[in-house]
PDB file of N, CA, C and O in Angstrom:
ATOM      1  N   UNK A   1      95.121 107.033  98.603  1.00  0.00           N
ATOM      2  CA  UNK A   1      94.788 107.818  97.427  1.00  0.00           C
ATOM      3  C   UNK A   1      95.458 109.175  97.567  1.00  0.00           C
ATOM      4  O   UNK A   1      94.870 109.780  98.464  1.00  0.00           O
ATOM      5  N   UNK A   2      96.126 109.670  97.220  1.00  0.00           N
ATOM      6  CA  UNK A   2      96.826 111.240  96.884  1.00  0.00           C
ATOM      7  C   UNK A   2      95.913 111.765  96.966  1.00  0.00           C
ATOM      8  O   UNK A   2      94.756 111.396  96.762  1.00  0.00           O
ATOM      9  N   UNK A   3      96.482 113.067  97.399  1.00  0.00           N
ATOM     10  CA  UNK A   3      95.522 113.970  97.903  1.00  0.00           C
ATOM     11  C   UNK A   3      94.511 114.108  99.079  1.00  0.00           C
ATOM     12  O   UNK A   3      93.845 115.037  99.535  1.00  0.00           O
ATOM     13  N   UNK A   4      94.707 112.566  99.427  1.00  0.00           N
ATOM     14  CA  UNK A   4      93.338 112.627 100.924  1.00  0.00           C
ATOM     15  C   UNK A   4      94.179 111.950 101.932  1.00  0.00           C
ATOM     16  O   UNK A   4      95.221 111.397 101.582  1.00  0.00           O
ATOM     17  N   UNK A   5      93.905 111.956 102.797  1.00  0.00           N
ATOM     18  CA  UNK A   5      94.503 111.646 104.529  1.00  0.00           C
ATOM     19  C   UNK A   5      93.270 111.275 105.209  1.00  0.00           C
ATOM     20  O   UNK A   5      92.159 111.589 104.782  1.00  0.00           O
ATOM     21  N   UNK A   6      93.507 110.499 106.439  1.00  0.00           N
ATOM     22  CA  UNK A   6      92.659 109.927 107.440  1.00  0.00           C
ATOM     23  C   UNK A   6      91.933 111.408 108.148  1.00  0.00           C
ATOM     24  O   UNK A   6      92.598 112.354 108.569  1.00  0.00           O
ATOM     25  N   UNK A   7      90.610 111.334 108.150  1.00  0.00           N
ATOM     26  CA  UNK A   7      90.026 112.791 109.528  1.00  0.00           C
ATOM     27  C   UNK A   7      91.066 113.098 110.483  1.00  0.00           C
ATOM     28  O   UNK A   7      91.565 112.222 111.189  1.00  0.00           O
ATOM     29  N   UNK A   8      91.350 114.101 110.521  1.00  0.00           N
ATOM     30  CA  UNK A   8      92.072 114.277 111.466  1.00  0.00           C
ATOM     31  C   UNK A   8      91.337 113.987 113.408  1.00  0.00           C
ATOM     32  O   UNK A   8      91.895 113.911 114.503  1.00  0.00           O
ATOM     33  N   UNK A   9      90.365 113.935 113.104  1.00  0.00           N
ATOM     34  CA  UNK A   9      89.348 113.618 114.777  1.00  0.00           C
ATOM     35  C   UNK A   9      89.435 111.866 114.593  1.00  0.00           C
ATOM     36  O   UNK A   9      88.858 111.172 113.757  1.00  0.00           O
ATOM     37  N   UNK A  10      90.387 111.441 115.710  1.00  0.00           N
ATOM     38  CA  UNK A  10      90.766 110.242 115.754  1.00  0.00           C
ATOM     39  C   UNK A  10      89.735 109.552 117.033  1.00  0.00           C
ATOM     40  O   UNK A  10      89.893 108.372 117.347  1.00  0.00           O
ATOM     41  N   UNK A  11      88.910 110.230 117.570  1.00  0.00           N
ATOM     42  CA  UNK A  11      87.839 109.559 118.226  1.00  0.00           C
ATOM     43  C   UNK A  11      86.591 109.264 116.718  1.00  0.00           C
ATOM     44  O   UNK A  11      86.041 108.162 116.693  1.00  0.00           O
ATOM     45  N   UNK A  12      86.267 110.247 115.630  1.00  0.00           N
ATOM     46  CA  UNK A  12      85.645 109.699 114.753  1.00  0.00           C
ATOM     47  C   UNK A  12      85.646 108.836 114.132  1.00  0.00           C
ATOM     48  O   UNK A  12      84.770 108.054 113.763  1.00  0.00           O
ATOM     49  N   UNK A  13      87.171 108.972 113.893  1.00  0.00           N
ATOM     50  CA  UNK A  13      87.939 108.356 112.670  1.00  0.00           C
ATOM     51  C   UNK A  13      87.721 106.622 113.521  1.00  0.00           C
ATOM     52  O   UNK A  13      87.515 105.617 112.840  1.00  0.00           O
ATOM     53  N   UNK A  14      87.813 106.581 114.971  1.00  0.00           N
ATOM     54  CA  UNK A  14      87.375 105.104 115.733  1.00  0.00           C
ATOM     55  C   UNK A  14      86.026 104.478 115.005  1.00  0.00           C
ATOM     56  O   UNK A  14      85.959 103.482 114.286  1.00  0.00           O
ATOM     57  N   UNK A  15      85.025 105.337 115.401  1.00  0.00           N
ATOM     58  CA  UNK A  15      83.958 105.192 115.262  1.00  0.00           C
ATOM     59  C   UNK A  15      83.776 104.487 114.199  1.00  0.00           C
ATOM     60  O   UNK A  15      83.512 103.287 114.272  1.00  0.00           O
ATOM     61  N   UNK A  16      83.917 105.282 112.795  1.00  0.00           N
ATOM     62  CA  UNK A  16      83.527 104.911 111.504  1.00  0.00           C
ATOM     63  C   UNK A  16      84.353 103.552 111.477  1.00  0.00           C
ATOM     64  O   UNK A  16      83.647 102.625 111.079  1.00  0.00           O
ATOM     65  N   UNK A  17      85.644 103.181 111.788  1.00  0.00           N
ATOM     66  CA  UNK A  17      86.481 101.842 111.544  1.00  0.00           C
ATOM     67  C   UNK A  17      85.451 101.040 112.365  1.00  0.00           C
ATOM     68  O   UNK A  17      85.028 100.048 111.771  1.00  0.00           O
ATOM     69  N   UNK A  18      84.928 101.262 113.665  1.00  0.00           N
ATOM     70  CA  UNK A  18      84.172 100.318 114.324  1.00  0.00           C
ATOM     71  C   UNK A  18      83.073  99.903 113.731  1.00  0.00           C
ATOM     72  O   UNK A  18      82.690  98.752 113.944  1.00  0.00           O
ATOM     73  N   UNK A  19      82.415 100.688 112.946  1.00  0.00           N
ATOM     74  CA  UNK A  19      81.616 100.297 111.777  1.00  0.00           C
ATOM     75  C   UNK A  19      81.697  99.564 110.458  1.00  0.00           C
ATOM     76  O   UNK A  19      80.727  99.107 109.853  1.00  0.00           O
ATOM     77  N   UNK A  20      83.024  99.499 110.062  1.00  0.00           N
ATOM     78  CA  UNK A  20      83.347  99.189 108.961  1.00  0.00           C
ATOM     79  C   UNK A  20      83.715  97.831 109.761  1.00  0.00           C
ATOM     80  O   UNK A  20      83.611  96.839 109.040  1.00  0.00           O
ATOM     81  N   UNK A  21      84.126  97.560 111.099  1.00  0.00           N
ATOM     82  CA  UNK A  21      84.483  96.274 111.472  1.00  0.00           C
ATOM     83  C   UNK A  21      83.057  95.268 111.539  1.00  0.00           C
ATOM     84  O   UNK A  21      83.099  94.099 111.156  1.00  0.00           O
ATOM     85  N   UNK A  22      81.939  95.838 112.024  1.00  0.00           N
ATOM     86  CA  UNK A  22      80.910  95.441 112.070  1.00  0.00           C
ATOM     87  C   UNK A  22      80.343  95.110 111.045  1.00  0.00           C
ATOM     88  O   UNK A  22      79.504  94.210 111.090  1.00  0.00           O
ATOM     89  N   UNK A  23      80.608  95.657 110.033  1.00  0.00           N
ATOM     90  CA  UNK A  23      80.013  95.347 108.624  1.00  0.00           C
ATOM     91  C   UNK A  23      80.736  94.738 107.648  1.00  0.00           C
ATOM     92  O   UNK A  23      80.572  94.890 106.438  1.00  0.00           O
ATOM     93  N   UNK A  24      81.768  93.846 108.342  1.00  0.00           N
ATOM     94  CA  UNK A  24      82.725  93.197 107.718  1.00  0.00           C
ATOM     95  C   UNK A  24      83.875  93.488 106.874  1.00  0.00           C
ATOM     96  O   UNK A  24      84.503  92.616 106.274  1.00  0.00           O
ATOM     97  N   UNK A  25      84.236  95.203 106.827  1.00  0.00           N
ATOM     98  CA  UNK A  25      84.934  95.316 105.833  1.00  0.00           C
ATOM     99  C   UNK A  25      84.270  96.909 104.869  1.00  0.00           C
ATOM    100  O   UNK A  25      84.910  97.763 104.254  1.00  0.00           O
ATOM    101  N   UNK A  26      82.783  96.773 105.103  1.00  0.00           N
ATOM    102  CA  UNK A  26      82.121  98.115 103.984  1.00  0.00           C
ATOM    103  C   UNK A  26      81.939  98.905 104.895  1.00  0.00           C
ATOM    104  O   UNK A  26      82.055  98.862 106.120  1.00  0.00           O
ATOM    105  N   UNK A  27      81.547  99.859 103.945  1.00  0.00           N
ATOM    106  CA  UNK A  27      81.220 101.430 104.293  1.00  0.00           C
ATOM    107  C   UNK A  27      79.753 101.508 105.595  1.00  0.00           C
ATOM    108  O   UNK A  27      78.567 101.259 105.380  1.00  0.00           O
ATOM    109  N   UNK A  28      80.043 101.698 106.171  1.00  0.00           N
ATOM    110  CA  UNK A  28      79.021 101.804 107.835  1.00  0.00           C
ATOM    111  C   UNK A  28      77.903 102.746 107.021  1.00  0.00           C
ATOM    112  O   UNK A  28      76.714 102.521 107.245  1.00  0.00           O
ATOM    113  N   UNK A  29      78.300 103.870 106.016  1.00  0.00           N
ATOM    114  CA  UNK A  29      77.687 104.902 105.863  1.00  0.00           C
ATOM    115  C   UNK A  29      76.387 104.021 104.524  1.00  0.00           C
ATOM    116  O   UNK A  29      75.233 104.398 104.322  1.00  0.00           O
ATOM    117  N   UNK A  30      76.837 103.271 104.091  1.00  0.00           N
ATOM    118  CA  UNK A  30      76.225 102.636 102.815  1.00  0.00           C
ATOM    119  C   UNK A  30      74.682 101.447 103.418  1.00  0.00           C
ATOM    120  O   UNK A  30      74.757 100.691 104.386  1.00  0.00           O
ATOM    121  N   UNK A  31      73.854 101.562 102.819  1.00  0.00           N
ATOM    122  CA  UNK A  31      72.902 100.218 103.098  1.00  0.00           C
ATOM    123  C   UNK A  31      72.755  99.393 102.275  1.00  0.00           C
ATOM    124  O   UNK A  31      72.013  98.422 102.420  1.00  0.00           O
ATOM    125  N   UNK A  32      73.476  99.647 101.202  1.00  0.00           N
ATOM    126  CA  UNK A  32      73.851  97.778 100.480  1.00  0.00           C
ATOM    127  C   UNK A  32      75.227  97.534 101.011  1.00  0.00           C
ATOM    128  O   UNK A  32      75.948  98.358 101.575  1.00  0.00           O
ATOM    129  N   UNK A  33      75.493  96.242 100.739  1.00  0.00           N
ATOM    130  CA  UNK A  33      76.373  95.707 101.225  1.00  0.00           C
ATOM    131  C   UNK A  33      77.085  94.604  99.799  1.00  0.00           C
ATOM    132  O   UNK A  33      76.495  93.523  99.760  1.00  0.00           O
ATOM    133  N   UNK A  34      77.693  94.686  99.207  1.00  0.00           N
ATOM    134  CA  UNK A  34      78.227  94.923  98.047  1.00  0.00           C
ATOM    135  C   UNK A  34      79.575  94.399  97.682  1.00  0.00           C
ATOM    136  O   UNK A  34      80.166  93.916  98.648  1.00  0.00           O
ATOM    137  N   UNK A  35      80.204  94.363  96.582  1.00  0.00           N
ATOM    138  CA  UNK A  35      81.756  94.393  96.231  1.00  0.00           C
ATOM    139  C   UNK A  35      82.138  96.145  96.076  1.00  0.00           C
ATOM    140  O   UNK A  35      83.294  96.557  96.168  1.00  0.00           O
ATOM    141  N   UNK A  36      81.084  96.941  95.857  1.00  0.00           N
ATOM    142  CA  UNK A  36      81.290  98.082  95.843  1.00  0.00           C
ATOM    143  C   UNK A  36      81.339  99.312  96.463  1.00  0.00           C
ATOM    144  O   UNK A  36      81.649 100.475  96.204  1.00  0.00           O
ATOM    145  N   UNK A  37      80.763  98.389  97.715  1.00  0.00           N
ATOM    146  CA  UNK A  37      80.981  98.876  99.083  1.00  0.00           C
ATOM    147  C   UNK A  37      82.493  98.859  99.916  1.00  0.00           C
ATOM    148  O   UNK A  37      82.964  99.846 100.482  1.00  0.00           O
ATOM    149  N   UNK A  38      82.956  97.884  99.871  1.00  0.00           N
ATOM    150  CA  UNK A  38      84.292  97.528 100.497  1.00  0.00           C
ATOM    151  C   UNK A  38      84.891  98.798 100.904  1.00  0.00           C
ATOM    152  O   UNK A  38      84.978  99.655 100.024  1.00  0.00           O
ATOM    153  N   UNK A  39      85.374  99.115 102.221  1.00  0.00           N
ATOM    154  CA  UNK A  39      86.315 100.298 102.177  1.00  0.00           C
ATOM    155  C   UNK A  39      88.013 100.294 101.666  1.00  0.00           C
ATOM    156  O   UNK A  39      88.505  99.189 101.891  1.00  0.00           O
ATOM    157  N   UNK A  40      88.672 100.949 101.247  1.00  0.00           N
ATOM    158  CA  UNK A  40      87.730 102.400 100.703  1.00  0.00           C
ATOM    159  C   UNK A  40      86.744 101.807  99.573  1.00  0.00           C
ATOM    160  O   UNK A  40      87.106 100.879  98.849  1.00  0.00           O
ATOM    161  N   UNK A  41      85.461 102.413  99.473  1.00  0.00           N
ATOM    162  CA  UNK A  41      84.427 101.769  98.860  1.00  0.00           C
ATOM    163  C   UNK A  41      84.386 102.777  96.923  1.00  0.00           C
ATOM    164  O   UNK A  41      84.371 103.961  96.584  1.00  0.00           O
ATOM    165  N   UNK A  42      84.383 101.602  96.270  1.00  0.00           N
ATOM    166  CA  UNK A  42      84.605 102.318  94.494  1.00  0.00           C
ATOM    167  C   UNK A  42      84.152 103.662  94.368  1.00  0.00           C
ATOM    168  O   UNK A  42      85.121 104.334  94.013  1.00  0.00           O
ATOM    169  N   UNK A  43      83.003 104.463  94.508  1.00  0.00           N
ATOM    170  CA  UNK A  43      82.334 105.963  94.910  1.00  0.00           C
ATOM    171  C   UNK A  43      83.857 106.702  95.157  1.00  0.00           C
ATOM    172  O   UNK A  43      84.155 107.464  94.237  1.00  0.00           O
ATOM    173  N   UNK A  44      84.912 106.592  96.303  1.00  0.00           N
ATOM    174  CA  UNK A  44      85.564 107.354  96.912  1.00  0.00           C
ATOM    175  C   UNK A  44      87.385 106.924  95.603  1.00  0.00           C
ATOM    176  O   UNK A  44      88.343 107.625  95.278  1.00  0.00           O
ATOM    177  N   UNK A  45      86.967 105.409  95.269  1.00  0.00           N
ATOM    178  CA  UNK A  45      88.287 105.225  94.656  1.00  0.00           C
ATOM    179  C   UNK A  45      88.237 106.008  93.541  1.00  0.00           C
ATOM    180  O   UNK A  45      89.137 106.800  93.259  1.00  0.00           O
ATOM    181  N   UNK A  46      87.210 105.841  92.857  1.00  0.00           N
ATOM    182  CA  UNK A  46      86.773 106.547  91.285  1.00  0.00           C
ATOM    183  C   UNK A  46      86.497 108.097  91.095  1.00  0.00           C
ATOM    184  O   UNK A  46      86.870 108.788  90.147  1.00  0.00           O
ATOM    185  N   UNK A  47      85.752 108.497  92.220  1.00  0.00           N
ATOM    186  CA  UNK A  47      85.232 109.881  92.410  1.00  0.00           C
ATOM    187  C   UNK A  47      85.723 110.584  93.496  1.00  0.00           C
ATOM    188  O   UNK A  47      85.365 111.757  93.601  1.00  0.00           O
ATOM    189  N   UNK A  48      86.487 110.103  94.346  1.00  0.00           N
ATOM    190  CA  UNK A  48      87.272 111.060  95.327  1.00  0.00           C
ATOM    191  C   UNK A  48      86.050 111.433  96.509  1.00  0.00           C
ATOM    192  O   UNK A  48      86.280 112.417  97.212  1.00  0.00           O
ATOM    193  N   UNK A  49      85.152 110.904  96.671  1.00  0.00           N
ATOM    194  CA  UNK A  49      83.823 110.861  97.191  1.00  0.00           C
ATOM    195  C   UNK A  49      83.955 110.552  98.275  1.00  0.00           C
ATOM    196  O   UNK A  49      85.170 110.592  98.085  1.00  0.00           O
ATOM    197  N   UNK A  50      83.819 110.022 100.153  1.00  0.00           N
ATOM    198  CA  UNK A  50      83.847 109.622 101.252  1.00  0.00           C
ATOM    199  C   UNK A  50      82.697 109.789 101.550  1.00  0.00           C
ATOM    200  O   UNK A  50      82.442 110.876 102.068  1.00  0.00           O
ATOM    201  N   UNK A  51      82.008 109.195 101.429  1.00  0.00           N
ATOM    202  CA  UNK A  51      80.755 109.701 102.297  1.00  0.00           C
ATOM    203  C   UNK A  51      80.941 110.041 103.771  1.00  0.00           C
ATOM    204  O   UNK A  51      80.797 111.155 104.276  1.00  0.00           O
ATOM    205  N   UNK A  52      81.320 108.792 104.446  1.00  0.00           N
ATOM    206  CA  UNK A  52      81.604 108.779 106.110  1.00  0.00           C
ATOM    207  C   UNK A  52      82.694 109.781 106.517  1.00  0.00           C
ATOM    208  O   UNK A  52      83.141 109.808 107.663  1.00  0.00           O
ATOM    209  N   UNK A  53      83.067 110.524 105.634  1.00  0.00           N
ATOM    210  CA  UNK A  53      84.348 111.231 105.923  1.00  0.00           C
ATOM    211  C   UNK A  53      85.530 110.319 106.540  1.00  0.00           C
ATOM    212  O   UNK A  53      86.147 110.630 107.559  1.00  0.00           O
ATOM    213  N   UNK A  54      85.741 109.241 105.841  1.00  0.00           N
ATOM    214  CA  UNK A  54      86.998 108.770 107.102  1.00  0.00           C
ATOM    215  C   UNK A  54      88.170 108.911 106.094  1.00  0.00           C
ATOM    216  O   UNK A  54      89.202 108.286 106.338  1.00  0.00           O
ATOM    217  N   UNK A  55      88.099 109.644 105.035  1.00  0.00           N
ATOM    218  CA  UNK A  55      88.718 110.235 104.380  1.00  0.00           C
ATOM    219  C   UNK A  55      88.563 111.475 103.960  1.00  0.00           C
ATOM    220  O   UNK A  55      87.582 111.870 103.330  1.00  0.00           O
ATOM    221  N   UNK A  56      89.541 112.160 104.294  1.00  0.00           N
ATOM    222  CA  UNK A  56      89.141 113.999 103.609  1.00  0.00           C
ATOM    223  C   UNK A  56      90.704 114.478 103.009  1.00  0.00           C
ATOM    224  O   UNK A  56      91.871 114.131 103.193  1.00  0.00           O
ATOM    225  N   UNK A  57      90.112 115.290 102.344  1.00  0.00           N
ATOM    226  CA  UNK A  57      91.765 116.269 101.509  1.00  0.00           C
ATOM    227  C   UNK A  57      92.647 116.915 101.860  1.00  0.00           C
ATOM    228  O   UNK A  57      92.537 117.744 102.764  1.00  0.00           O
ATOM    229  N   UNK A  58      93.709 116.684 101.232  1.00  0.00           N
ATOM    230  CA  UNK A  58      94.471 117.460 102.430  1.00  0.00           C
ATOM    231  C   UNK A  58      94.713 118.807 102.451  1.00  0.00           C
ATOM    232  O   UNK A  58      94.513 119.372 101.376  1.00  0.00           O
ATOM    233  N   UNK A  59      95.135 119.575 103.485  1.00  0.00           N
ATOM    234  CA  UNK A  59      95.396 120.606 103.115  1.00  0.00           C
ATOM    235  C   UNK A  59      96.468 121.352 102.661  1.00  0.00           C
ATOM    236  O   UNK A  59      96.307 122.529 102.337  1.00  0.00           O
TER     237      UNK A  59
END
C-alpha cells in the first residue's frame, strides 16, 4: 500500500508474522477470524488502519 512500509523493529515485525502464521494467515491482533481479517486485513486496506503495527507510514 503507498505510503506505509514494514516496522522498522524486525524482531517485532517477527513476532506479529509468527502470529499471523499461527492464525493461518489473519491479523494475531484481531479475535474474529474472518475473510476480513486476512493480512493485510480490509480495516488497514480501506482505512490505512494496522492495528498490530506491522505496518506503519513512511517517513
Amino acid at each position: 500500500m503507498k505510503g506505509y512500509c514494514l516496522n522498522p523493529d524486525k524482531e517485532y515485525v517477527m513476532k506479529i508474522v509468527e502470529g499471523i502464521y499461527r492464525k493461518d494467515g489473519h491479523c494475531p491482533c484481531r479475535l474474529q477470524v474472518d475473510d476480513t481479517t486476512l493480512c493485510p486485513c480490509d480495516q488497514f486496506v480501506k482505512e490505512g488502519v494496522c492495528k498490530c503495527n506491522l505496518f506503519v507510514p513512511k517517513k
